[in-house]
Wavefront OBJ file of the C-alpha trace (Angstrom):
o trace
v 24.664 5.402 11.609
v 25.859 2.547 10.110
v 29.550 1.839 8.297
v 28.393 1.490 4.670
v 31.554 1.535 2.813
v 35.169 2.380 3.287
v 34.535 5.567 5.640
v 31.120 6.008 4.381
v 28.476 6.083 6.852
v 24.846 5.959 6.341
v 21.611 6.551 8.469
v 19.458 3.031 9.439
v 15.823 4.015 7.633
v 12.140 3.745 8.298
v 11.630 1.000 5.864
v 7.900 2.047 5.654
v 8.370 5.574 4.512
v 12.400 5.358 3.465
v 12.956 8.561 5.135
v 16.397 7.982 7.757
v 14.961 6.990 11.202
v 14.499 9.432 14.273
v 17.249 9.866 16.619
v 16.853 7.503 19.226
v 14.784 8.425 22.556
v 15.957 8.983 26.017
v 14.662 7.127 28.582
v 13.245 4.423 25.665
v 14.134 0.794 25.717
v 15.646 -0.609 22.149
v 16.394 -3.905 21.294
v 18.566 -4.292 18.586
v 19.644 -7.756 16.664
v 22.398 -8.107 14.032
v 22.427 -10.400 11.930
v 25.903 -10.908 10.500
v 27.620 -12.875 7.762
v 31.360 -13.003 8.329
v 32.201 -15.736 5.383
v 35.040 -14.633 3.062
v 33.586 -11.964 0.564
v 33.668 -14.274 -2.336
v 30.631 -16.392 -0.691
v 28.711 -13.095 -0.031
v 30.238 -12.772 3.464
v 31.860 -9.306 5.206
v 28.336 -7.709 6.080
v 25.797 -7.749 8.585
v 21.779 -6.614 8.638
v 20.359 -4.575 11.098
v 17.085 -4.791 12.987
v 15.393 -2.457 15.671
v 12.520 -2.777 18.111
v 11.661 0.120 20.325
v 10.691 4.082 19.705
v 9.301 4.648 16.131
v 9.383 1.061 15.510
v 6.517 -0.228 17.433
v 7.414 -3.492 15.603
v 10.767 -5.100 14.493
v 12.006 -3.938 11.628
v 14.895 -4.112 9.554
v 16.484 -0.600 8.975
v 19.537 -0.964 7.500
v 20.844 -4.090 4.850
v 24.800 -4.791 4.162
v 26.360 -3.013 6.460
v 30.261 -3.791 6.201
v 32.694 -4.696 8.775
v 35.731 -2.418 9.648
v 37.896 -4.468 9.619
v 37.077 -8.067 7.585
v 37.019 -11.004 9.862
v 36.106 -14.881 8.616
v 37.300 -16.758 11.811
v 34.231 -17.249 13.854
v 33.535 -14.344 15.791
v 33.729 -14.801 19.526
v 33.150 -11.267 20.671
v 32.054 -8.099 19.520
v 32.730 -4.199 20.354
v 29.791 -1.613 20.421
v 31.034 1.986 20.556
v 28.300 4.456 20.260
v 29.528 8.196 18.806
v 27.430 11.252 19.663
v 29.791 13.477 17.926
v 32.311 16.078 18.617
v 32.138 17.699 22.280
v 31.539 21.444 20.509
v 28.513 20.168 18.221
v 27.196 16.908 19.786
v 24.396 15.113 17.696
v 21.703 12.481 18.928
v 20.541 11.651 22.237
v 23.808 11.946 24.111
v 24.781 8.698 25.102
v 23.931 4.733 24.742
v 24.099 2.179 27.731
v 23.995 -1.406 26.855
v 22.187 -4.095 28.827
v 21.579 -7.743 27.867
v 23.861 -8.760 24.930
v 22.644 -11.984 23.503
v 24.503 -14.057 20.863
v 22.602 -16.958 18.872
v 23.998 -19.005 15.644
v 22.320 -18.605 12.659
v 19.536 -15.712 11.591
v 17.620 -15.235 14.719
v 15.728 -12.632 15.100
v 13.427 -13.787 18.143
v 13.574 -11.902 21.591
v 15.673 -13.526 24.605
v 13.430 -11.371 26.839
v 9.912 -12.938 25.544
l 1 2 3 4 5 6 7 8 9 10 11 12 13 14 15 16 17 18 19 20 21 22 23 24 25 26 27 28 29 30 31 32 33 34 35 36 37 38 39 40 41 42 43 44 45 46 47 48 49 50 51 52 53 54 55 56 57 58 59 60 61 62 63 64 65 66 67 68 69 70 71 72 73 74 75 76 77 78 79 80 81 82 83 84 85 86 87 88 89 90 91 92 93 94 95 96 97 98 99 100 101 102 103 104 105 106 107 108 109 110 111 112 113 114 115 116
């Protein structure tokens, strides 16, 4: 899920069928890029764009467009925090847990793979 307004979350999408995307698999490799605009909100800025490789997406694809930052940054963003939720411990959702391996950051919008 992805922060799509104050408190408002929303489910990244299969952009082929626009149905919300699977849970994600256990055991399956994902790479995910972001690709984020932190310029003051007047210019556009205060969102990001996400992209997924890996399970139902046998290609990269982009699943999920303006995303919005917590909390509104403009300074030039130097590091990042990644929290993955799999819900409350009585009624957990998705696929129980996320580990994260090989965290690239690039200027610009790229969306090529450090591991190719």
């Amino acid at each position: 899920m992805v922060l799509s307004g104050y408190k408002t979350y929303s489910k990244i999408i299969d952009p082929s069928t626009g149905d919300a995307a699977n849970p994600m698999e256990t055991g399956e490799w994902y790479e995910v890029w972001c690709v984020v605009n932190n310029a003051e909100p007047e210019a556009g800025g205060q969102h990001y764009d996400l992209y997924v490789r890996g399970g139902e997406f046998a290609a990269q694809r982009r699943v999920f467009s303006g995303a919005v930052f917590r909390m509104q940054r403009t300074l030039p963003l130097t590091s990042f925090m990644a929290i993955s939720n799999t819900g409350p411990h009585e009624a957990p959702y998705g696929n129980g847990g996320v580990r994260y391996d090989d965290i690239y950051l690039a200027p610009g919008r790229n969306l090529t793979s450090p591991l190719q």
